[in-house]
Each structure stands twice: as structure tokens, then as C-alpha cells.
N, C-alpha and C positions, 0 to 999 in steps of 0.2 A: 335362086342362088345356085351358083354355078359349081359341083362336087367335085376333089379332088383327089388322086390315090395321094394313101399315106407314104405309099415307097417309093416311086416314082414322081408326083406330083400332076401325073397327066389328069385330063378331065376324063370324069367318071360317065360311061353311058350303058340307061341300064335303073335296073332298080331305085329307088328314093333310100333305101335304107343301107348300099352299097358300100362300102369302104375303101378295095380292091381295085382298079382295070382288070386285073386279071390273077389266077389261082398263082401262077411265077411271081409276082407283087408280093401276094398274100403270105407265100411259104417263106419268100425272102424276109420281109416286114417281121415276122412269127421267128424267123430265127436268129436275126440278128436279140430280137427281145430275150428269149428264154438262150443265149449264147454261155451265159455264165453258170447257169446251174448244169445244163446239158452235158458241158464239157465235164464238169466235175463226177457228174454219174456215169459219165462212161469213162472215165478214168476207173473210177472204185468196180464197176464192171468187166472193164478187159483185166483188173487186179485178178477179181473173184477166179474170173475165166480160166486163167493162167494159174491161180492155185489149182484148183479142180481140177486142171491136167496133170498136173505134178502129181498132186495124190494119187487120183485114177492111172497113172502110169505105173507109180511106185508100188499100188495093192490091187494089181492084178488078180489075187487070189480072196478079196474080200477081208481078210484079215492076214498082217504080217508087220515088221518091225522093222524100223529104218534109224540112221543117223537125222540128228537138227542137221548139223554139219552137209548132210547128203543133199535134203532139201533144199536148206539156203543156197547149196552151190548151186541148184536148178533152177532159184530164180522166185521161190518160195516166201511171199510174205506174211508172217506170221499176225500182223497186225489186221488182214482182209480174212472174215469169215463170214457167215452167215446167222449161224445161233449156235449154243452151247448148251449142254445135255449134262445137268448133275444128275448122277446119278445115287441109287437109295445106300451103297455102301463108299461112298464121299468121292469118289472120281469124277473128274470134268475133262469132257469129253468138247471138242471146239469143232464144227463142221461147216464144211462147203457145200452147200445145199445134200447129197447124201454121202459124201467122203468125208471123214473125221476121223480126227487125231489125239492124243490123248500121250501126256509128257510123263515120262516114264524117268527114271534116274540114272543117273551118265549120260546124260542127254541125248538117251533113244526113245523113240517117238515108235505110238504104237498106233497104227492104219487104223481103220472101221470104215466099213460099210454099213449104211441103214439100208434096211430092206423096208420096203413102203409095201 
């Protein structure tokens, strides 16, 4: 019985357990399959990215204080972070992998740095 690629339809030569013609086939086939989730994590990823700069821009000096207002205008969203840090006297703390923020009243927001 005569083997066929799954992306292409050409005949397979080559192994009995084969799938492919070739690796261009295989990566094409692989990413038309996983297109929907893909797209979606690199959406929430270039988000992350783009917070992370904003912060890291903003607290240059590891700890300092900014406007919501400042942020948002750069492009800041509030909704992409990574994890959150209660902390033992009740503050919550919202981080981009080690850049984190922490909402302060009159809507100033106060930077952090984690030191790893």
C-alpha cells in the first residue's frame, strides 16, 4: 500500500512508519494544526513583553512611583501579569515576571523590583 504525505498528498519514500515527504511538509502540517492556540499565546506574550518594558522603563531605579494615567498612556495593560505577591501586612503586589506594581490611592502606583 502505497504512503501518502498528510500536507502535500505526494507519495511517501522512505521509512514504513513515515507521515512527512519532507521536514517543510511536517512543520507546515504542525502548524496549520496548533494555529489557534499559538496565535493566542503569543498575543498574551508580546502583551507580557510590552508591560515589562513600560515597568522597566518607568523604575529605572528599582523602586519609585508613577501615575495609572502614565502607564495607560504608554500602552500598559493592567489585565496581563504574571503572579501576585500578598504580602504578611495585607498589600498586593501584581508582577511582570520581576517588575511589579502595587495600587496606591489617587491612582498612583508604586514600581518594585524583585531581587531573585
Amino acid at each position: 500500500m502505497e504512503k501518502t504525505c498528510l500536507e502535500c498528498h505526494e507519495k511517501i519514500v522512505g521509512r514504513e512508519d513515515k507521515k512527512f515527504c519532507s521536514d517543510g511538509c511536517r512543520n507546515a502540517y504542525n502548524n496549520k494544526i496548533n494555529k489557534d492556540s499559538t496565535n493566542y499565546m503569543r498575543n498574551v506574550n508580546n502583551k507580557l513583553r510590552k508591560n515589562y518594558r513600560i515597568l522597566a522603563a518607568q523604575n529605572q531605579e528599582g523602586k519609585s512611583k508613577t501615575t495609572k494615567n502614565k502607564l495607560l498612556s504608554k500602552g500598559f495593560d493592567f489585565d496581563f501579569f504574571t503572579n501576585i505577591l500578598h504580602t504578611n501586612n495585607g498589600n498586593t503586589y501584581f508582577f511582570v515576571y520581576d517588575q511589579g506594581y502595587r495600587k496606591l490611592d489617587d491612582d498612583y502606583i508604586m514600581l518594585v523590583k524583585k531581587d531573585f
